[in-house]
C-alpha positions as CSV (number, residue, x, y, z in Angstrom):
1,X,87.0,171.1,213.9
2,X,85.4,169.3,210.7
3,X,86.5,170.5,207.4
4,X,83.7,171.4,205.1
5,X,83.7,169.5,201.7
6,X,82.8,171.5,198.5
7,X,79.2,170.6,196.7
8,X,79.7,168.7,194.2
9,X,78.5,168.8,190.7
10,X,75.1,167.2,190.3
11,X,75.9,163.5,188.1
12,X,73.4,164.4,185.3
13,X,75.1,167.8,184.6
14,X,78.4,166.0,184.4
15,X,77.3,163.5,181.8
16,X,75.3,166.0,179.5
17,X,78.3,167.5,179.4
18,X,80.4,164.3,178.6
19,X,77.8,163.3,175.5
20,X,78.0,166.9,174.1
21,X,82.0,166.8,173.9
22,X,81.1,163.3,172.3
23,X,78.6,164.7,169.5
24,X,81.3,168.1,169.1
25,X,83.7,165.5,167.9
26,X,81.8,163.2,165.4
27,X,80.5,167.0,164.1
28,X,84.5,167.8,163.4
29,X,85.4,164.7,162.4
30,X,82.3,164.9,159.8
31,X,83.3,168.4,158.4
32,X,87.2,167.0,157.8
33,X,85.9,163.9,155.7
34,X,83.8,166.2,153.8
35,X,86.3,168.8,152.9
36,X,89.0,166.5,151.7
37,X,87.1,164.3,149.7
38,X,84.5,167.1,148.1
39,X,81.5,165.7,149.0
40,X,79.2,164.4,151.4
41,X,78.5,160.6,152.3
42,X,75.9,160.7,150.9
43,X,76.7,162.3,147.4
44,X,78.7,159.1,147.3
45,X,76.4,156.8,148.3
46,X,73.8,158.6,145.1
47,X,76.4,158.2,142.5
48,X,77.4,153.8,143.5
49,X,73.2,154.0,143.7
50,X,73.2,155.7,140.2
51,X,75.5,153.5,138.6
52,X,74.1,150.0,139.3
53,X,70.9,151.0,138.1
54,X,72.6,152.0,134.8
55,X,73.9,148.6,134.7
56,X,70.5,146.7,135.3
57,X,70.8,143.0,136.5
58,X,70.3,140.7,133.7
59,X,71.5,142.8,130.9
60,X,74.5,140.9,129.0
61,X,78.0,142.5,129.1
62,X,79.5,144.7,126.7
63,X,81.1,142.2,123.9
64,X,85.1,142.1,124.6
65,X,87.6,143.9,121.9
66,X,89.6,141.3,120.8
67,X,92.9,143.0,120.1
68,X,93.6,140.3,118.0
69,X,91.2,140.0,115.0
70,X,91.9,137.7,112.4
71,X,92.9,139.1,109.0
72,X,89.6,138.5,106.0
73,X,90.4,135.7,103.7
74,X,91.9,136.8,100.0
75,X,90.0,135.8,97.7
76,X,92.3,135.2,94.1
77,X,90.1,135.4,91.1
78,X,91.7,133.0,88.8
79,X,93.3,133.9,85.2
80,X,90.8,133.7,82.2
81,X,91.3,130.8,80.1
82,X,93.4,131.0,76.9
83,X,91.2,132.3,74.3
84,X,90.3,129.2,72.2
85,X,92.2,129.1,68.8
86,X,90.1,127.3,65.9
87,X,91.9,125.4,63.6
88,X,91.8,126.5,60.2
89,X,90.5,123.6,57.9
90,X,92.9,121.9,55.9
91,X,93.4,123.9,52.2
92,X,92.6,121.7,49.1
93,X,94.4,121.3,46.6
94,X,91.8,120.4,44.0
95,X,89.1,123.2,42.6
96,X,85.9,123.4,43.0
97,X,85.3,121.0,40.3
98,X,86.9,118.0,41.8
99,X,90.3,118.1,39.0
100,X,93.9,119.2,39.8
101,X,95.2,122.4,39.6
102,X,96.6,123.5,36.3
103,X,100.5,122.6,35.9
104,X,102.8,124.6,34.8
105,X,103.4,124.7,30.8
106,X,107.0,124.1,30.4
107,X,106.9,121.2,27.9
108,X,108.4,117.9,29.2
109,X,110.9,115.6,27.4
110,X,110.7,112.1,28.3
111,X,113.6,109.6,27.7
112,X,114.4,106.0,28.0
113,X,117.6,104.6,29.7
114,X,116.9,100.9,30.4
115,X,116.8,98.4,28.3
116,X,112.9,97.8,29.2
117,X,111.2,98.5,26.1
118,X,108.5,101.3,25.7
119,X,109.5,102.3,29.3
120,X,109.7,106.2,27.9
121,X,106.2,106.0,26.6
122,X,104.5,104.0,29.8
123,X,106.5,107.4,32.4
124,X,105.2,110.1,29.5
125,X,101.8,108.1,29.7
126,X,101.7,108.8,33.3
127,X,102.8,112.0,33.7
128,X,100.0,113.3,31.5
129,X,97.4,111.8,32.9
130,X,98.6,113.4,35.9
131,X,97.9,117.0,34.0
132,X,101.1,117.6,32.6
133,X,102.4,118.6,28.7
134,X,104.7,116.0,27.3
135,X,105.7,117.5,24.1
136,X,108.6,114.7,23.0
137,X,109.6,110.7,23.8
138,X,112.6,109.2,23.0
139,X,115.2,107.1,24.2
140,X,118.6,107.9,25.4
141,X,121.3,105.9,24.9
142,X,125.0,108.2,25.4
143,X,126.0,106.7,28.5
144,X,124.0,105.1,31.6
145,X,121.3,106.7,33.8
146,X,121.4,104.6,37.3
147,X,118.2,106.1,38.7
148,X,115.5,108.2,37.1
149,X,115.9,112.0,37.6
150,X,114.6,114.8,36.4
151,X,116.9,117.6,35.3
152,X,116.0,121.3,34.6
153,X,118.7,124.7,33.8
154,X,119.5,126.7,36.1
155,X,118.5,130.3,36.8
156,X,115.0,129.5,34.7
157,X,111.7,128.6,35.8
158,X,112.3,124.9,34.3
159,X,113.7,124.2,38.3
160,X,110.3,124.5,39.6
161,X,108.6,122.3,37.2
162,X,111.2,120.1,38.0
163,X,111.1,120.3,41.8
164,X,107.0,119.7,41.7
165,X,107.1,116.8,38.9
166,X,109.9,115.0,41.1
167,X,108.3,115.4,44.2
168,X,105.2,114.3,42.2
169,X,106.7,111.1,41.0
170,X,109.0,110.4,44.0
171,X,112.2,110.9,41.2
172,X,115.3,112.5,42.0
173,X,115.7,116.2,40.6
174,X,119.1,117.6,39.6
175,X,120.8,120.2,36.9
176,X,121.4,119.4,33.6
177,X,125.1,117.7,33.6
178,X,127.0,118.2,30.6
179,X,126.2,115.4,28.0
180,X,122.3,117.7,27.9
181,X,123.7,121.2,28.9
182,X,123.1,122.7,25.4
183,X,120.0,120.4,24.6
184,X,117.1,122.6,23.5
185,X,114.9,124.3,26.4
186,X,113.0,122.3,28.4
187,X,112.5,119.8,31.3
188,X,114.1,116.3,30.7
189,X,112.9,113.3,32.6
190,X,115.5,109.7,31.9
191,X,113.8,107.2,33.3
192,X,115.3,104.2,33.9
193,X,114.3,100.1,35.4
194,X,113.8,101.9,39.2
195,X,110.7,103.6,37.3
196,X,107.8,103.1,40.1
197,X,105.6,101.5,37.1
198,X,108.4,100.2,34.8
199,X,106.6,97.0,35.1
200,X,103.7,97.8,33.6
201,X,105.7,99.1,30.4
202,X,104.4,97.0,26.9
């Protein structure tokens, strides 16, 4: 007795079936991709498109931040010069006239203590011709006079005639020692052979 086989499925049926199982699971797959990463494909593939064209081939890049500038030169004004201090010109001591100034009027005494004769008269000769009042020459002869001085009292105003007549005449300036303390008032020049123009004494 033969066994009877079942019919079989017709081959086309079976492989419809095959490539719809196929396209069930790319559809699944699909959906999954899209729901974890919130978009399609294709969104993604728009927004890449969209951003190269933003950046346009050809276009130079952004300049770099340098992180690392460096710091603006200082520029130091320099100090202002000194101010420039003028010199004030050199006072005269003469008038407008071209003469001296006026000396003071304490009367001079003139005396001779060398034995060079007329040496009293050539020193009182000088110092009026140098503006001064010589109101007595004489000679002295108590004592000797090594170098001629010019002696004034002290505490009076005889010390600065004496002070500018001896700094006049290069003599020596001192107070009256005691052999003239209680002469009469006055300035008292003793002039002796150191007298800068005792040689020219007649």
């Amino acid at each position: 007795m033969s066994s009877v086989e079942p019919p079989s499925a017709p081959r086309p049926l079976w492989v419809a079936g095959v490539v719809a199982l196929g396209v069930a699971a790319v559809a699944l797959a699909f959906g999954v991709f899209s729901l974890f990463n919130g978009g399609t494909p294709t969104d993604q593939l728009g927004q890449q498109a969209t951003t190269t064209t933003e950046s346009a081939p050809g276009s130079p890049p952004p300049p770099a931040v340098s992180s690392s500038q460096e710091p603006a030169p200082v520029t130091t004004t320099p100090p202002p010069p000194p101010p420039t201090t003028t010199a004030a010109p050199p006072t005269s001591t003469t008038n407008n006239g071209g003469t001296p100034p006026a000396k003071p009027k304490t009367g001079i005494r003139v005396y001779n203590n060398s034995t060079i004769p007329k040496l009293a008269d050539r020193a009182a000769q000088d110092i009026r011709e140098a503006g001064w009042t010589v109101e007595q020459v004489d000679n002295y002869p108590h004592g000797v006079i090594y170098t001629t001085t010019v002696y004034y009292t002290p505490g009076t105003d005889e010390e600065t005639t004496a002070r500018t007549l001896g700094s006049e005449f290069g003599m020596r300036v001192e107070e009256r020692f005691q052999g003239i303390k209680d002469a009469k008032p006055g300035v008292i020049v003793i002039v002796t052979k150191d007298y800068k123009n005792a040689a020219n004494a007649k």
